[in-house]
C-alpha positions as CSV (number, residue, x, y, z in Angstrom):
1,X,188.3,92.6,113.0
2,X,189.5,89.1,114.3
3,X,187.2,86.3,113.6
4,X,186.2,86.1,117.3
5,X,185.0,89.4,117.7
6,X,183.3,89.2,114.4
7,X,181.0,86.2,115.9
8,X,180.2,88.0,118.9
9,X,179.6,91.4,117.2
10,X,177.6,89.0,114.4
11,X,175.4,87.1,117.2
12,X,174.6,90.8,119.2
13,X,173.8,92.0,115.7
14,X,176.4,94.8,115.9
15,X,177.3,94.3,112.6
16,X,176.2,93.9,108.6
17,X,178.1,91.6,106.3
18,X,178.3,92.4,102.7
19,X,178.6,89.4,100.5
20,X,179.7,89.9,97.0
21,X,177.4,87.6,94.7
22,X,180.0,87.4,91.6
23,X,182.3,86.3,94.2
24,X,180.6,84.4,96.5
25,X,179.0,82.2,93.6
26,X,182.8,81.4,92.5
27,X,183.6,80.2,95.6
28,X,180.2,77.9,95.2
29,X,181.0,76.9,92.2
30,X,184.6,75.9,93.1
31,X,184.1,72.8,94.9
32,X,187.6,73.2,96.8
33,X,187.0,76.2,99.5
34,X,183.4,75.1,101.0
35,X,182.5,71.4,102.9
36,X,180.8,69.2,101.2
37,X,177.4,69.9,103.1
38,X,177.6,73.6,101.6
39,X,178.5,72.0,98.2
40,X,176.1,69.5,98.3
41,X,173.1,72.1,99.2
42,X,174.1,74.1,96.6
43,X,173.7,71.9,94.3
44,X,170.6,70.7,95.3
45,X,169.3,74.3,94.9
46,X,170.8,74.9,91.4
47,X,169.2,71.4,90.2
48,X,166.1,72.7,91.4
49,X,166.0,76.0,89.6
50,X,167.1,73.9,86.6
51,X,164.7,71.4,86.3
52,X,162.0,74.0,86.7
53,X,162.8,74.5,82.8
54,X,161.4,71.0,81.6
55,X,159.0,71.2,84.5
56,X,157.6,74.0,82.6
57,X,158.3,72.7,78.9
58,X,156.2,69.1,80.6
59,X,153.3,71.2,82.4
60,X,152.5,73.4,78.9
61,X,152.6,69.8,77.1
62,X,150.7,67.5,79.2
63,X,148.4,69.9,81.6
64,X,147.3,73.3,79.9
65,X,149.9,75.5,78.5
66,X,149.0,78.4,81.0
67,X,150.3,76.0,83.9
68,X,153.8,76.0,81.6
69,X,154.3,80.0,81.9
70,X,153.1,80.8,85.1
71,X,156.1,78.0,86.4
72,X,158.6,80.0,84.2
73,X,157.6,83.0,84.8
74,X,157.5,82.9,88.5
75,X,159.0,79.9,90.0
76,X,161.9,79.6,87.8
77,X,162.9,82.9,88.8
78,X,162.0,82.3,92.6
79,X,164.4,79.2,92.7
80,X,167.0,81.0,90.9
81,X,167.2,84.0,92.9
82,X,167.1,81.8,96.3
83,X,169.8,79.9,94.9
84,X,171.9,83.3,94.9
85,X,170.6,84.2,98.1
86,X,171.3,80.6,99.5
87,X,175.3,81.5,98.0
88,X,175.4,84.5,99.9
89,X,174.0,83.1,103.1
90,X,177.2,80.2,102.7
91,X,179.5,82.6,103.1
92,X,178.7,84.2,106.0
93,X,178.3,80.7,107.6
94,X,181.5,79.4,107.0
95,X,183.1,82.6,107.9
96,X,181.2,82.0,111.6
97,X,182.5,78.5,111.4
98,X,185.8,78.6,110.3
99,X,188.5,81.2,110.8
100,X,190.5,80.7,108.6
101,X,188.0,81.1,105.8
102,X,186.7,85.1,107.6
103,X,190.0,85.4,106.8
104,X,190.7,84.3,103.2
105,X,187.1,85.7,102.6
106,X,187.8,89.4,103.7
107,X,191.6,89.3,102.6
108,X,189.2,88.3,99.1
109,X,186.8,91.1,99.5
110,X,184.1,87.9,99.1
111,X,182.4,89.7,102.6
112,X,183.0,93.1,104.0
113,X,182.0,93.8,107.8
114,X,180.8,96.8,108.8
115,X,179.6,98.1,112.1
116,X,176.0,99.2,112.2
117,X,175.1,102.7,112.3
């Protein structure tokens, strides 16, 4: 599928984009594929998920040590898994912005488009 029929099939919702996380979180992680305002995002949501850690250690120690677990238990985990999601949701971005990425990212198997059923 050429990367104009994919955003016009994408904005009618014609199709589904399958991101692969392992690969997708690479490409994050790289620093050299994605713009800075992707790069600088993601960061800001993987420093969030991390400094829930102290955030926790610091509510158990100076608040009550119930406020400490419920933040690890629940929003660490919450950050984290929007971080991944936030990954994901990159991909398919850039691929709408940028040709030349939809390409390198299916020639990559980082996204596979499929028609919907």
């Amino acid at each position: 599928m050429e990367h104009q029929e994919f955003i016009s099939n994408w904005r009618a919702k014609r199709v589904e984009v399958d991101v692969d996380r392992a690969k997708a979180l690479e490409i994050a992680n790289a620093r050299t594929v994605l713009p800075a305002r992707y790069q600088q995002e993601y960061l800001w949501w993987t420093a969030a998920w991390l400094l829930t850690l102290p955030a926790a250690l610091a509510a158990a120690v100076f608040l009550k040590w119930w406020v400490g677990l419920v933040v690890l238990l629940f929003l660490t985990p919450a950050l984290f898994k929007a971080t991944n999601r936030r990954a994901k949701r990159f991909m398919i971005d850039y691929a709408l912005e940028n040709g030349d990425f939809y390409s390198y990212a299916v020639d990559h198997e980082v996204i596979r488009v499929r028609q919907k059923p």
